[in-house]
C-alpha positions as CSV (number, residue, x, y, z in Angstrom):
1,X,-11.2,-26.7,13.1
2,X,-8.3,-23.9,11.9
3,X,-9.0,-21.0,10.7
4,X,-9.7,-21.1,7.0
5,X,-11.6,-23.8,7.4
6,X,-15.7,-23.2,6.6
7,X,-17.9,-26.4,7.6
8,X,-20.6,-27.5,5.4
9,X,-23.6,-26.5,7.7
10,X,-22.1,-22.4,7.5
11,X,-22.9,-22.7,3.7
12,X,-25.6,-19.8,3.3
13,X,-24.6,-18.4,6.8
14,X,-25.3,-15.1,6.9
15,X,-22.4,-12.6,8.7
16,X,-22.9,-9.3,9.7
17,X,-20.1,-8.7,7.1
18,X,-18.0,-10.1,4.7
19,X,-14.9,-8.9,3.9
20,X,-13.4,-10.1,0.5
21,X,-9.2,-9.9,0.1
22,X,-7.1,-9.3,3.6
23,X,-4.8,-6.7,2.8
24,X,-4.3,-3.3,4.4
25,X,-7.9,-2.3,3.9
26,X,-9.3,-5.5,4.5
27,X,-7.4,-6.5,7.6
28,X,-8.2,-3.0,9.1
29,X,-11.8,-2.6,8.1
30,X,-12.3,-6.4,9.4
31,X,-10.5,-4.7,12.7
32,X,-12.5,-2.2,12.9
33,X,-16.0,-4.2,12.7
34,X,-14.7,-6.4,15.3
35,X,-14.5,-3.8,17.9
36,X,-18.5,-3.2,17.2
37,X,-19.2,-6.6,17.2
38,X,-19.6,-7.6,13.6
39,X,-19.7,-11.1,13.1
40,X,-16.8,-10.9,10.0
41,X,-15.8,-13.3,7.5
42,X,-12.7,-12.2,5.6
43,X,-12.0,-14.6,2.3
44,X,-8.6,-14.2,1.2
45,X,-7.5,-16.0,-1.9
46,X,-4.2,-17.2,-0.3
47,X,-2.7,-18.6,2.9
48,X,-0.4,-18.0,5.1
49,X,3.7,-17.4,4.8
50,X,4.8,-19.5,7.3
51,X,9.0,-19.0,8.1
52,X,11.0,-21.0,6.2
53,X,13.4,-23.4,8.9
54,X,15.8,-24.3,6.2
55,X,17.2,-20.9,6.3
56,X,18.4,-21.5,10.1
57,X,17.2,-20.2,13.3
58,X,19.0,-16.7,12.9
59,X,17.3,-15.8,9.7
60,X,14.9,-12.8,10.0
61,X,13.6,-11.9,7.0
62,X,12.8,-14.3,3.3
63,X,13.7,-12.0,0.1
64,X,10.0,-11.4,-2.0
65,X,11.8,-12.8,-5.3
66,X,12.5,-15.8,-3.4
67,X,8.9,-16.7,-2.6
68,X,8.1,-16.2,-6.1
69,X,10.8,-17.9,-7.6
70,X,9.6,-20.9,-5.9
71,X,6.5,-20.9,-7.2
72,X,4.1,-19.1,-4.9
73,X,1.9,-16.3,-6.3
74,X,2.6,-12.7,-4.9
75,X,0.6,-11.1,-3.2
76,X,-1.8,-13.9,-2.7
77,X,-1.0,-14.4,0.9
78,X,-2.6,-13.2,4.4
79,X,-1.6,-9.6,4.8
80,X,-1.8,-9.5,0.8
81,X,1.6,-7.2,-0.2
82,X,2.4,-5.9,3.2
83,X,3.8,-8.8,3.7
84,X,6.6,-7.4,1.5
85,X,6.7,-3.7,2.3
86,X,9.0,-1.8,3.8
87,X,6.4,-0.4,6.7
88,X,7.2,3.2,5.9
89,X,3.5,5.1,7.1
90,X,3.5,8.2,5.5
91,X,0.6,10.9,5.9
92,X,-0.8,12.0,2.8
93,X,0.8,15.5,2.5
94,X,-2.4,17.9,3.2
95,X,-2.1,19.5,-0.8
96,X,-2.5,16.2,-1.5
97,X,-6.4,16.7,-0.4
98,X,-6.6,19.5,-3.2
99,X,-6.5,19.7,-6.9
100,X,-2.7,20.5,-7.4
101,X,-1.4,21.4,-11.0
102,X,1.7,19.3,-12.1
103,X,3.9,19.6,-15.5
104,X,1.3,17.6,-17.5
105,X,-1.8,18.0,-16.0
106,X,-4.2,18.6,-12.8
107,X,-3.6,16.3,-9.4
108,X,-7.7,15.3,-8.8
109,X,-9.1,17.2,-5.2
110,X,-10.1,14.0,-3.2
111,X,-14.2,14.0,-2.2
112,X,-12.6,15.2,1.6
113,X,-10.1,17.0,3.3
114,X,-7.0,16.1,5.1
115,X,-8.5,17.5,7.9
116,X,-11.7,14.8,7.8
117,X,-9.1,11.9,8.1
118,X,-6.4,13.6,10.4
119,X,-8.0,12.0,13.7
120,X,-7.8,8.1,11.1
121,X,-4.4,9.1,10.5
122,X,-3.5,9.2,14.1
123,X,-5.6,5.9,15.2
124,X,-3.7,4.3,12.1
125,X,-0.4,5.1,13.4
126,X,-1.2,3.6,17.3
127,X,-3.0,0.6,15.6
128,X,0.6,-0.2,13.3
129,X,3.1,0.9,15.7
130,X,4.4,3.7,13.8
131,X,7.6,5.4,15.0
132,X,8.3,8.6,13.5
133,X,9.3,12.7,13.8
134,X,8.3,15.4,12.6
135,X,11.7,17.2,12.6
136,X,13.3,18.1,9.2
137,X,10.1,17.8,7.4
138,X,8.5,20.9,6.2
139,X,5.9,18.7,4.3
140,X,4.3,16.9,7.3
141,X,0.5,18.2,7.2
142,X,-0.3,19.0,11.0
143,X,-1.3,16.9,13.2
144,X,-3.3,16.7,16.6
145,X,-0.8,14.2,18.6
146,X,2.8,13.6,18.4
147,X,4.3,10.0,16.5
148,X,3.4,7.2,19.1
149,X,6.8,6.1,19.1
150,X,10.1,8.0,18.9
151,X,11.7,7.7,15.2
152,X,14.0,4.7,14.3
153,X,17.5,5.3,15.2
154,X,20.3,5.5,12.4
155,X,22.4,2.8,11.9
156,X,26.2,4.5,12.1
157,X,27.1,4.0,8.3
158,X,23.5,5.7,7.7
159,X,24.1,8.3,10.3
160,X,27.5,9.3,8.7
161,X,25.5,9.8,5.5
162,X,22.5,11.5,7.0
163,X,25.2,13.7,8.6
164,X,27.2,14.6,5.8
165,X,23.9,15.8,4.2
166,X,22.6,18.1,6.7
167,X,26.1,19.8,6.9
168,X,25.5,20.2,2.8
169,X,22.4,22.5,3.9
170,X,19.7,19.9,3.1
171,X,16.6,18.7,5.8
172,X,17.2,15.5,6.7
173,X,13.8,13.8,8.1
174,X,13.0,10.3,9.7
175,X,10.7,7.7,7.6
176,X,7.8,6.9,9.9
177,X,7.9,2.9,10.5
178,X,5.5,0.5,11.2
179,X,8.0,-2.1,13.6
180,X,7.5,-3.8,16.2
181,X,10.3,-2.0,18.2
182,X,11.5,-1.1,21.8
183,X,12.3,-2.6,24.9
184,X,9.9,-5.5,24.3
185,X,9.7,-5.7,20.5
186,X,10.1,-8.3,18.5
187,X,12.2,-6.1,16.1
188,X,15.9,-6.3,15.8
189,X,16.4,-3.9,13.1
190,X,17.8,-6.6,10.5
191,X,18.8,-6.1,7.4
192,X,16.0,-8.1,5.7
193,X,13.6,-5.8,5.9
194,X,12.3,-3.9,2.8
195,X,10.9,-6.0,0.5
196,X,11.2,-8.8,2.3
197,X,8.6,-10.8,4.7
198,X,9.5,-11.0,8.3
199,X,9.5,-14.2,9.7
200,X,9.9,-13.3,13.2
201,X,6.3,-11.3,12.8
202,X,8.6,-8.0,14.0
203,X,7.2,-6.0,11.1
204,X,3.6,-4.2,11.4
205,X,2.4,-5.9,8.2
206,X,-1.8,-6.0,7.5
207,X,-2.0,-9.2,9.5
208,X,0.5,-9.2,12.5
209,X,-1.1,-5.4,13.4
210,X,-4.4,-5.5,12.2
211,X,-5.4,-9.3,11.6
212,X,-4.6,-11.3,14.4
213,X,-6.5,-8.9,17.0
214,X,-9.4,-8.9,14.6
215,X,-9.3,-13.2,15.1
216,X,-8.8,-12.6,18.9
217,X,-12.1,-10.8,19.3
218,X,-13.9,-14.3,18.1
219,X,-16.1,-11.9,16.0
220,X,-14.2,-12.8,13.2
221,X,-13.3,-15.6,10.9
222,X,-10.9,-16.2,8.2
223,X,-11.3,-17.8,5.0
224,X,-8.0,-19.0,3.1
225,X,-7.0,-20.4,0.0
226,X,-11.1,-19.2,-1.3
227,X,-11.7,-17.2,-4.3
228,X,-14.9,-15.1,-4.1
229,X,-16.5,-15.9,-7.8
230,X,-18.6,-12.6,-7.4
231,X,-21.0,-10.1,-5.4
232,X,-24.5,-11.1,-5.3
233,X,-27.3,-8.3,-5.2
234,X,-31.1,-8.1,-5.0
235,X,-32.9,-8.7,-8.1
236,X,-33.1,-4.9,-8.6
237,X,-29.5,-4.6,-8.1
238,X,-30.0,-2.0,-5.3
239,X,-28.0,-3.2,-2.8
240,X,-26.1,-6.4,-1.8
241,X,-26.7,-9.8,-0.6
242,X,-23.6,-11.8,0.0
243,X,-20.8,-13.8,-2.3
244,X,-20.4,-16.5,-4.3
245,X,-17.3,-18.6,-3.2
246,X,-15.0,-21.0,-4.7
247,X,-13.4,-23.0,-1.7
248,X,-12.1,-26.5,-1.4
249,X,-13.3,-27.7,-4.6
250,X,-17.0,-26.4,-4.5
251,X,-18.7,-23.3,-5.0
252,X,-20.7,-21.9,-2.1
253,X,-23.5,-18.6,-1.6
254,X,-22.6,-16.6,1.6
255,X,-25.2,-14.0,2.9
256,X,-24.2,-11.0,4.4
257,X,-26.1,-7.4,4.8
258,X,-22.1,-5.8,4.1
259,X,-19.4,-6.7,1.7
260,X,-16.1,-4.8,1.3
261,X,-14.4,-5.8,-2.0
262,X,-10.6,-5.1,-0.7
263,X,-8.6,-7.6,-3.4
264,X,-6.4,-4.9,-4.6
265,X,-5.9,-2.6,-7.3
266,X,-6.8,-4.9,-10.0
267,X,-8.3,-7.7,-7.9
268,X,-11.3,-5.5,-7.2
269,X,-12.1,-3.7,-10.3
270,X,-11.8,-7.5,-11.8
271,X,-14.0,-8.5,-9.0
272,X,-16.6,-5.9,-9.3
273,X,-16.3,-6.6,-13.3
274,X,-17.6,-10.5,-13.4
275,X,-20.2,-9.5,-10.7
276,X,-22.3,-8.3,-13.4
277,X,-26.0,-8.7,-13.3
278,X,-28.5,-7.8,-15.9
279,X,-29.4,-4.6,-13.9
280,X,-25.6,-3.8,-14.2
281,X,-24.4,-5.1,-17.4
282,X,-21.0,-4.0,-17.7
283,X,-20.0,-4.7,-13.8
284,X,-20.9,-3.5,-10.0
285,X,-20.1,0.0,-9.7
286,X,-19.5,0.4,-13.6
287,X,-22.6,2.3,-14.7
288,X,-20.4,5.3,-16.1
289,X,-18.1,3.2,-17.3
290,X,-15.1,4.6,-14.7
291,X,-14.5,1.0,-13.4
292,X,-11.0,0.6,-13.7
293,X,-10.1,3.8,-15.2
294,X,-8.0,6.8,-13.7
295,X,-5.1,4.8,-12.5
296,X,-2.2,6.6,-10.7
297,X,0.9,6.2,-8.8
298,X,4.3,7.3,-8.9
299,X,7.0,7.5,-10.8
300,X,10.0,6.0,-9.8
301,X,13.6,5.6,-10.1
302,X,17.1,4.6,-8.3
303,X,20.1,6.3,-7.3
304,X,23.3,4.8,-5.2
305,X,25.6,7.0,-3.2
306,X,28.8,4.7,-2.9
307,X,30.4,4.3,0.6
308,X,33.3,3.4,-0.4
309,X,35.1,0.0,-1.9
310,X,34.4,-2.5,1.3
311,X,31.3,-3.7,1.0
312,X,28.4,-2.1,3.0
313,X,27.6,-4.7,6.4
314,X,24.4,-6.0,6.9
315,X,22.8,-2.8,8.0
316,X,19.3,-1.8,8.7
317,X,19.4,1.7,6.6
318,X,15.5,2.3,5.8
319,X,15.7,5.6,8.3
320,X,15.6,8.4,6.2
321,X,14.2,10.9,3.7
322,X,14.3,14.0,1.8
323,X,11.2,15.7,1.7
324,X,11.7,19.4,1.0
325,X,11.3,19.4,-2.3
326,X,7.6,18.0,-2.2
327,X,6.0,21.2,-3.1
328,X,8.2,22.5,-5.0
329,X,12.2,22.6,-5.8
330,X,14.8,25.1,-6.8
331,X,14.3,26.7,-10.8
332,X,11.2,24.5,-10.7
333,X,7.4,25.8,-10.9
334,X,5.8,22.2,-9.6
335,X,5.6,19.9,-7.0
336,X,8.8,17.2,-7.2
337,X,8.4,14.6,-5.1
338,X,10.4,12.7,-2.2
339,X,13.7,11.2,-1.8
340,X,14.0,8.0,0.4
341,X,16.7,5.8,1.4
342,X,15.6,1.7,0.9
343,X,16.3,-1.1,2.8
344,X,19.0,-3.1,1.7
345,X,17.7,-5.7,-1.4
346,X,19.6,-7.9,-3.3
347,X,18.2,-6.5,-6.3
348,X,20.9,-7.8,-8.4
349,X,19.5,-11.7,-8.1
350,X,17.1,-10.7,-10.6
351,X,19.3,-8.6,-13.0
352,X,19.9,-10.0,-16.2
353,X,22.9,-12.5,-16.4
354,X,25.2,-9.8,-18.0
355,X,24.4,-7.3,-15.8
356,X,24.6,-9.2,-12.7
357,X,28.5,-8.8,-11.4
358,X,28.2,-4.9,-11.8
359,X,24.9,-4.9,-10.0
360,X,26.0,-6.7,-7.4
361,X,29.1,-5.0,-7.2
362,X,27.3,-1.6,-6.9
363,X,24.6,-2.9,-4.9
364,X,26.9,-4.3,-1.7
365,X,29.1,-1.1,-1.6
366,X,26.1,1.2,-1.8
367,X,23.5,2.9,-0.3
368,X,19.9,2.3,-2.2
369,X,18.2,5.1,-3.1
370,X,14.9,5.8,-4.6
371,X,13.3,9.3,-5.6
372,X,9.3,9.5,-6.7
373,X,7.1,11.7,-8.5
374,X,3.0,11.9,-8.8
375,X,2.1,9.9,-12.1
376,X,-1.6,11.5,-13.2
377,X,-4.8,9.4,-13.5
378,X,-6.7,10.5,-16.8
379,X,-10.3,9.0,-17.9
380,X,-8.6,6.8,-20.2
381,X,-5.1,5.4,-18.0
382,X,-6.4,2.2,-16.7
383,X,-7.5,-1.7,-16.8
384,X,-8.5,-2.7,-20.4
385,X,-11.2,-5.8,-19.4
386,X,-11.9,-8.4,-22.2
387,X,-14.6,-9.9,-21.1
388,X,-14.0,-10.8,-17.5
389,X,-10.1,-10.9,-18.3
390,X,-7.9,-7.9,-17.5
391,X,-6.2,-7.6,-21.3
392,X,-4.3,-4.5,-21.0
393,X,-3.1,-1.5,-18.7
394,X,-2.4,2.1,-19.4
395,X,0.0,3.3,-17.1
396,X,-0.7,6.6,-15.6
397,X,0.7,10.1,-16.9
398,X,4.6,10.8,-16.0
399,X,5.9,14.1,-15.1
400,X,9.0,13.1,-17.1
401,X,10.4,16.9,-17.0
402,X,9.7,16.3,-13.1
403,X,10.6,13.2,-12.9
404,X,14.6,14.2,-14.4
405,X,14.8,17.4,-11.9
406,X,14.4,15.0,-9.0
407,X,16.9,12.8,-10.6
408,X,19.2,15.6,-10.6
409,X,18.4,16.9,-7.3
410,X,19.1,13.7,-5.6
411,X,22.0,13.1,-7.4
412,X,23.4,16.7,-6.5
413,X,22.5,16.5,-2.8
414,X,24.6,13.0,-2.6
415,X,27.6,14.7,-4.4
416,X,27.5,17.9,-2.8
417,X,27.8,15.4,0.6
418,X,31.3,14.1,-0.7
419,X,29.8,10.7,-2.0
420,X,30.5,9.1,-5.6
421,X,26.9,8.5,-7.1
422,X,26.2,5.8,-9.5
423,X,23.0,7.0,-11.1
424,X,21.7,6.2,-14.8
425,X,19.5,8.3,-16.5
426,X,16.3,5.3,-17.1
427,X,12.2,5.8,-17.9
428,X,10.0,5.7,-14.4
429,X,8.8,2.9,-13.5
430,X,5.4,3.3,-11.7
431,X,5.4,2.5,-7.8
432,X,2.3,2.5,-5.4
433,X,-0.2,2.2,-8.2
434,X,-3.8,3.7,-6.7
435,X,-7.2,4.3,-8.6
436,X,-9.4,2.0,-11.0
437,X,-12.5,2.1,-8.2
438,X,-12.0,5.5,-7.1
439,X,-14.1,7.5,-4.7
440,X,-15.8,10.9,-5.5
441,X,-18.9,12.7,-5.2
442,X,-20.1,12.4,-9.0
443,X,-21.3,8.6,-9.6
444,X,-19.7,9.9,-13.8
445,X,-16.5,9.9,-12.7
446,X,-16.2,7.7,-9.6
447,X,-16.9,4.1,-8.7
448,X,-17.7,4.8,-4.9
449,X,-19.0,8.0,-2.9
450,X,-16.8,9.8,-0.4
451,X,-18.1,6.4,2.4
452,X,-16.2,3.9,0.0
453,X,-19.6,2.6,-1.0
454,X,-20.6,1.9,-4.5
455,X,-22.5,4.2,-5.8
456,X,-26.2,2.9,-6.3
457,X,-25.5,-0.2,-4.5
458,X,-26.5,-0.2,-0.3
459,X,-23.9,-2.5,1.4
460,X,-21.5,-3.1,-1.1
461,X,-17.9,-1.8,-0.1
462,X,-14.4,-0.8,-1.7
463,X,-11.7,-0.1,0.8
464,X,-8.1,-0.4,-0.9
465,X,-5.9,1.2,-3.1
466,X,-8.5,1.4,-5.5
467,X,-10.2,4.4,-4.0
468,X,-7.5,6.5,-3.8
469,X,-8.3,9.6,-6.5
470,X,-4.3,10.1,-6.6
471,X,-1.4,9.0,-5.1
472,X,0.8,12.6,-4.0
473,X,4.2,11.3,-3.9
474,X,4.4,9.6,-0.3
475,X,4.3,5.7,0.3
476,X,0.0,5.2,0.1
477,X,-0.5,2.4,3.0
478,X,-1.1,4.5,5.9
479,X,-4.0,6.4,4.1
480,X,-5.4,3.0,3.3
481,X,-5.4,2.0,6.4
482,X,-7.1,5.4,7.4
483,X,-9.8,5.0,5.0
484,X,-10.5,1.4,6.4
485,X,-10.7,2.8,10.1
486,X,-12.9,5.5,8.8
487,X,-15.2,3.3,6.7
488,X,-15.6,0.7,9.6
489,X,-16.6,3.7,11.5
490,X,-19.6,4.8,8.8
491,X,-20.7,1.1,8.3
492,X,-21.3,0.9,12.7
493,X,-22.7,4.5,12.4
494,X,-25.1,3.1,9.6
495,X,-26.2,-0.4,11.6
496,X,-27.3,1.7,14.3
């Protein structure tokens, strides 16, 4: 029997937990039960990406668009949408933790403090390989023990660049990367990195760090290509029973005493919204009506210092970042945001036809560039359900007088290095999307308490981006996989 295979006679089985979507959170919580010897089933509503041979035996990594493009759903894999990142592990910054005032409104306090996660933080980073420094950052919240590996060396191209801007009188600071790396690693810093999936498992996605020693335990089992139908509670609706599972053509009831919903921003609040029972009419966790409301993320845009006319080698370049402008930035009374360099995409493939040449001129004698801003949750940004049917989103609230001064900060640090900058003026778009099942003290404006447990339900779980009250303006995995490690710890505490 393989793994996502369920035999008849475990119908109505009843696990220690179940674990619904395997993602950051639920990869890591289902981790994390392991090593207290849960019995764990983790359903995941995809399979596996498996390397694709036709692209020859020296091909690293497989472009996202080209897994879409033919014809498999994003995100519905094992690993979920780490298999696409970029494995930058960023700390939330520690005002992050705190209400923060912005241009058009109030950055939520979270329901704990940077310093009640620190020691997750630092378990998360050994547990996804992260390799970082704290040099150059004056934004790095403190921390109780050093990066566990050194920080990813710069590629020479990069390190020109990185150079040139230091000289200009700007902190230059290393991305912290989840890889695979060193002496024995699998990683050969490729360019095929950033969103793309690595097919030589040398990138610390969701399943290659957290996953595959969860399986190795033998404490837990993996369900594929199932979709959980919905939560099943007690007749009271007090506290939860199990799942209901579509898988290989029939629908089956699995018992469990825990269930951690962790399908993703919208695959949760979806999931958690056609769970309804008659003692919660409107959906699991939505007796206040905040399911799927007070969505965040950042705001987003793109900037390319030119290198010059030959086009840029194959490079790994996702090494470094601007941070000193976080909490705040010259002639400017709020936070900013961050200023990273990507990996190298071949963005232009999806460009419209007209567009493409120029794109892919820029694109191949450039270096990608991305700056990002907090976008603000409000009561009503959000999931619009119809029915059980997602029918529209309200994106979250952009800093757009923000959002223009990092533009123009990035764009000056780049020129003030010597580079040409190709850099049009466009909206945000919204990156790292958090929120819709957040966490809080107050059941009236949250969906779970400060444990990731729905509110008024014992046993039932949300441990993904959803929680997250807001998303600061750093890449939001690590902190997932923080709360996940911190949640698996209150769940063993609670067992006894």
């Amino acid at each position: 029997m393989t793994q996502g295979d369920i035999p008849l006679e475990e119908q109505g089985h009843r696990h220690d937990a179940i674990v619904i979507g395997s993602g950051a959170g639920g990869s890591t919580l289902a981790y994390q039960l392991s090593q207290y010897g849960f019995r764990v089933l983790v359903i995941e509503r995809g399979d596996f990406l498996r390397p694709d041979r036709r692209q020859g035996s020296n091909a690293v990594g497989k472009y996202m668009y080209h897994i879409v493009k033919s014809g498999e759903e994003t995100s519905c894999f094992v690993g979920g949408e780490t298999k696409f990142y970029g494995a930058a592990l960023y700390r939330m910054r520690e005002s992050d933790f705190n209400a923060v005032e912005h241009e058009n409104g109030i950055s939520p306090a979270w329901p704990i403090s940077y310093s009640e996660l620190e020691p997750y933080y630092e378990r998360a980073e050994r547990l996804y390989h992260v390799h970082g420094s704290s040099a150059g950052d004056a934004s790095e919240p403190p921390r109780a023990a050093p990066f566990p590996h050194p920080p990813i060396e710069h590629a020479p191209i990069v390190a020109k660049l990185v150079k040139r801007i230091e000289q200009s009188g700007t902190p230059v600071s290393s991305i912290p990367r989840g890889l695979d790396y060193g002496p024995t690693g699998k990683c050969v810093l490729c360019s095929t990195c950033d969103g793309h999936y690595c097919q030589i498992d040398a990138k610390m996605d969701a399943e290659i760090a957290a996953l595959r020693p969860a399986l190795a335990t033998g404490n837990v089992r993996l369900m594929t290509n199932a979709n959980c139908a919905r939560v099943l509670t007690t007749r009271d609706g007090s506290r939860v029973t199990g799942v209901s599972v579509q898988h290989l053509g029939r629908e089956q009831e699995i018992y469990a005493d825990i269930v951690a919903v962790c399908a993703g921003l919208r695959g949760s609040a979806s999931l958690l919204r056609r769970s309804r029972t008659q003692r919660h009419p409107d959906g699991l966790g939505n007796a206040t009506g905040c399911l799927g409301r007070y969505l965040a993320g950042h705001s987003a845009g793109v900037v390319f210092p030119i290198a010059g006319w030959k086009r840029v080698p194959p490079t790994h370049t996702k090494t470094f970042a601007i941070n000193g402008y976080y909490n705040c930035a010259p002639g400017w009374p709020y936070p900013s945001g961050v200023i990273q360099i990507s990996g190298q995409m071949p963005f232009w493939e999806e460009a419209p036809t007209l567009m493409r040449p120029l794109a892919h001129f820029i694109g191949t004698r450039a270096f990608m560039c991305f700056y990002m801003t907090e976008a603000l949750p409000t009561r009503e940004t959000g999931l619009m359900f119809d029915g059980d049917e997602i029918a529209s989103c309200l994106p979250p609230v952009h800093n757009l007088k923000t959002f223009n001064k990092l533009h123009d900060l990035a764009v000056g640090v780049f020129r003030g290095s010597g580079y040409l900058v190709f850099a049009r003026r466009r909206p945000p778009r919204v990156w790292h999307e958090v929120g819709t099942a957040r966490f809080g003290n107050d059941p009236a404006s949250s969906v779970v308490d400060p444990t990731c447990q729905v509110h008024g339900i014992e046993g039932l779980f949300v441990v993904d981006a959803s929680v997250l009250p807001s998303a600061g303006a750093v890449n939001t995995a690590l902190t997932i996989v923080a709360l996940a490690l911190r949640a698996g710890d209150h769940i063993s505490r609670c067992r006894g």
